[in-house]
N, C-alpha and C positions, 0 to 999 in steps of 0.2 A: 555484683554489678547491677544496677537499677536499670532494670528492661521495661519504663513506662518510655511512652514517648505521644508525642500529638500530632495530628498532620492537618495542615494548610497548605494555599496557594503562595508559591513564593515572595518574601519579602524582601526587600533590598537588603538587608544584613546578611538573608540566606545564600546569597550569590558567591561568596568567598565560599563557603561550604559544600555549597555545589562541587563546584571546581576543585576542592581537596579530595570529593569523593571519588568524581573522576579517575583522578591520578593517582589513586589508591589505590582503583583497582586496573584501569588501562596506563597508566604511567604517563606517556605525550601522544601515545597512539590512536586515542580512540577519534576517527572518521572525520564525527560533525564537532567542527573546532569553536562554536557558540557556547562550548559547556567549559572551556577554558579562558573563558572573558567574560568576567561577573560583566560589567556596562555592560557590553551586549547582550548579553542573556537578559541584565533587567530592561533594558528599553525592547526587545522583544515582547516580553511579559506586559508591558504596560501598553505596547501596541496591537495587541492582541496577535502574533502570529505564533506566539508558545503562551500555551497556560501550564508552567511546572507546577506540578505536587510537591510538596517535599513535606519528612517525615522527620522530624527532629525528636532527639532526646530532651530527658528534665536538664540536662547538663550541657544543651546550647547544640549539640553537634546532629549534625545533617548525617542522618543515617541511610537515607532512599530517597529516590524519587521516582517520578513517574512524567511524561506529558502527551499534551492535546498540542499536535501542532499544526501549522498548513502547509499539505503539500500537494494537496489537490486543484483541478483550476477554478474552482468554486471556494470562495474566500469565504462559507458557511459549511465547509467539510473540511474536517480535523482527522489529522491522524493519530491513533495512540502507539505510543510507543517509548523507548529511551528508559524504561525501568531499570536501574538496578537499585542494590541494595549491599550495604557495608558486611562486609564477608562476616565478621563475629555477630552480627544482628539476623541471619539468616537463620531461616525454620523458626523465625519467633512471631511470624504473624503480619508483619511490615507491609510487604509488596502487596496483598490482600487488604491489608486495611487502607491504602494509597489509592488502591483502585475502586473499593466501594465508595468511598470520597468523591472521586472522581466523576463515578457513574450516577450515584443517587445524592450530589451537592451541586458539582462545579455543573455538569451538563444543564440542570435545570435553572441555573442561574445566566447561560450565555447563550448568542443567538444561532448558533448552530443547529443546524437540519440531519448535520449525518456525521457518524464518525466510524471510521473503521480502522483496522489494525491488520499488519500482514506479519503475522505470526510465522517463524522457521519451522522446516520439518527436519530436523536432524535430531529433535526430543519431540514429547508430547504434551510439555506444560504447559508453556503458552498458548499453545491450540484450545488445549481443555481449561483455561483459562477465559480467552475469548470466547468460546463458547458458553460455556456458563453465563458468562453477564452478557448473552443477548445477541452476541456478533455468530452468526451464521457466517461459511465459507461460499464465495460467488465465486473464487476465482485462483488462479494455480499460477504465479509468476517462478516460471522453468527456470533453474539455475539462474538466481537472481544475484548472488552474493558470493565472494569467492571463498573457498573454505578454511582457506588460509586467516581470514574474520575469526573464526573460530576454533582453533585448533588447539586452544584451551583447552575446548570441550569436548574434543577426542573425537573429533570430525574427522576424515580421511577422504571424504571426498573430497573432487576439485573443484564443486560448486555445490553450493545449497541452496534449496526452490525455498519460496516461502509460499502460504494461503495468503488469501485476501479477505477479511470477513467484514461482516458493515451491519450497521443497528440506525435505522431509519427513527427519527424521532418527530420528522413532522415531514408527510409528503407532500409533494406538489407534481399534479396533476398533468397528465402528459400524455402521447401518444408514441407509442413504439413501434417501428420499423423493424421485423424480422427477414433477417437473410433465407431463404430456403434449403441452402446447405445447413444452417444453425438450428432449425425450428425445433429440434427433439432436445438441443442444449438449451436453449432460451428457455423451453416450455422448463425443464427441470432448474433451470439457475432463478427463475424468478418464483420458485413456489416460498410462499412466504415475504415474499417482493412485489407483488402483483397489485396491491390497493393502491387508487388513483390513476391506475393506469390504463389504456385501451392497445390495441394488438392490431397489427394488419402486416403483410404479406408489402418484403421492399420489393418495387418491380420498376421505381422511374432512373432514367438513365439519369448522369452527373449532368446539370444544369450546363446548357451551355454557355461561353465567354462570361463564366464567373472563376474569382481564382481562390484558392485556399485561402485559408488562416492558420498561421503555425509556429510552435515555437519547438526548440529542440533545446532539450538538456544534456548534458556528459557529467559523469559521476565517472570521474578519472579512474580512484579507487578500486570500484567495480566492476569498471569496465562495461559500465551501463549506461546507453544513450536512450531517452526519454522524449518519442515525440506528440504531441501534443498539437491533434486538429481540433479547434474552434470552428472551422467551416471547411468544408470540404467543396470542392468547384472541378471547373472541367480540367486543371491544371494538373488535379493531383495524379498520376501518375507520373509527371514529370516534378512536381515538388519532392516526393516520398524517392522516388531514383534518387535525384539530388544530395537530400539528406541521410540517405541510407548510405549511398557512396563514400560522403564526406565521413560519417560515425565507424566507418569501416577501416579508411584510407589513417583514422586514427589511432586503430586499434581495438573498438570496441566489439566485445564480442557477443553482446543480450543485445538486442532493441525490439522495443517496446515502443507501440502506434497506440493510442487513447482517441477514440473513434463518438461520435455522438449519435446514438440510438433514435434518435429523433428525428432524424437525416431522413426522408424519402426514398432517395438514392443509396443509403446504406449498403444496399448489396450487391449493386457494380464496385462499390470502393473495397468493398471485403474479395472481391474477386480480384482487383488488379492486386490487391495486398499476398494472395495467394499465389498467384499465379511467382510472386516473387520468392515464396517459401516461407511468408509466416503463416501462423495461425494459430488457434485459440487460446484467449487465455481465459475467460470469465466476462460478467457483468462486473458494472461499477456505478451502482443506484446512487443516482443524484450526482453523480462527478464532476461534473459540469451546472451543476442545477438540473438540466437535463442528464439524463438514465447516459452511461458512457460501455464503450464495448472496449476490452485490451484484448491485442493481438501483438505477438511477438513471433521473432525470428532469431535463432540462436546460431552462432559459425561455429560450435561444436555439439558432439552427440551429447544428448541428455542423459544422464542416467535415474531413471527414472524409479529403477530399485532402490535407490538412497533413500527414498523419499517414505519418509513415517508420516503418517496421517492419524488422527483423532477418531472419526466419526464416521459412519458411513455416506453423510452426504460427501465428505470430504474426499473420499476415496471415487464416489464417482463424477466428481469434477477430474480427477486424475484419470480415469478412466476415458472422459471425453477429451482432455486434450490431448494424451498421449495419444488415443484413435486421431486425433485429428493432423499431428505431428506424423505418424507412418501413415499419414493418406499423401501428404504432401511432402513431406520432407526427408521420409523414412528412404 
């Protein structure tokens, strides 16, 4: 068998291929259904909200891929993710040469500021992965995913956490609001995160008669609701009741608050957030354009021994948030 192959940004003929690889290896299952509709998949690509890799053989077929796509609220922060790689092509080099691609071609060609990736802990390769090309861990989303996702791969738990890791490629300049219950987490999540930025102690209360900004996602599947404040006002404590109620009254059982570090106020809003039972999960450099905080809340116990970690930064991001989970939640 001829093991050369070359790797480019998706072309419109590559799109059928996609979608066989898919099904080849998840059958009709796999999650995010854009990878089983070449159209959609290329007018994504050509709108910029997915830039796919893909790694074809001399003989036409789509062996891997890889992509940058958006799912942060800043339309110049890309996520990496959606790798795989055609079962008889693996250990040959593929998913590595997709991503050096990626990192030292396509990034320097598009105008993205940050891209990160949230690598599973139920293995170690994608950690040690992200890590090598530059993505440092800021952040720990606690049973993200349910394990049933992976049972392929001789999971047994009923949820798996992923990291969050992020590769700053051009900053922008900004002032950060630290909570005082967070200062000893902040000072260590942003070591290596720090340039362009200035640091002060949040101490003003939430503005008065101004109201949020917010939108909320569900990820059925999951069982993951995603809320997302643009602005934070006097309301939010009745906004965040609101939408926690309703994600709950659903069935979901992860939620996730995406908070902007930039805020003044930051840490009356981190305080009614607790007071409810979330708490920490990481930085999220540039998420927003502005520096973002995650803080979740889980309606089951975490297990937290499941969780394999890479690196010793990694392990004390778990460190802090589990401390943070048995202060309030335990």
């Amino acid at each position: 068998m001829n093991r050369t192959f070359e790797v480019h940004l998706l072309r419109s003929e590559d799109a059928e291929g996609v979608c066989r690889l898919f099904r080849s290896i998840y059958g009709e299952g796999y999650p995010i259904k854009i990878f089983y509709d070449p159209e959609r998949l290329i007018t994504a690509n050509k709108e910029g909200d997915y830039y796919t890799s893909v790694a074809k053989s001399t003989d036409g077929e789509v062996i891997g891929i890889h992509n940058f796509f958006r799912s942060a609220p800043s339309r110049d922060v890309y996520e990496w993710g959606v790798g795989l790689v055609l079962k008889e092509w693996r250990g040959m080099g593929v998913s590595g040469a997709i991503e050096r691609y990626m990192i030292e071609e396509v990034v320097p060609e598009l105008s993205m500021h940050t891209v990160f990736g949230e690598p599973v802990t139920h293995h170690l390769q994608m950690q040690k992965h992200s890590e090598s090309f530059g993505f440092p861990p800021t952040a720990l989303e606690v049973g993200l995913m349910p394990g049933e996702a992976y049972k392929g791969e001789g999971v047994k738990s009923e949820r798996v956490s992923t990291t969050m890791g992020f590769r700053v490629y051009r900053n922008i300049h900004q002032k950060i609001f630290v909570t005082a219950d967070y200062k000893e987490a902040i000072d260590f999540l942003y070591e290596g995160f720090s340039s362009g930025r200035t640091f002060a102690e949040s101490t003003d209360p939430l503005p008065s008669g101004t109201h949020s900004r917010t939108r909320m996602e569900l990820f059925d599947f999951a069982k993951v609701a995603r809320i997302t404040f643009y602005e934070t006002g006097s309301d939010f404590s009745d906004r965040i009741s609101g939408l926690e109620s309703e994600a709950v009254g659903k069935g979901y059982i992860v939620i996730q608050v995406w908070l902007k570090l930039t805020e003044p106020w930051i840490g009356n809003v981190v305080k009614i957030l607790q007071r409810r039972s979330f708490f920490l999960g990481g930085i999220l450099p540039q998420w927003f354009d502005d520096d973002g905080l995650l803080m979740q809340k889980l309606l089951f116990t975490p297990d937290f021994d499941s969780i394999k970690l890479y690196s010793d930064r990694s392990m004390r991001i778990r460190d802090l948030v589990k401390s943070d989970w048995q202060r309030l939640c335990g």
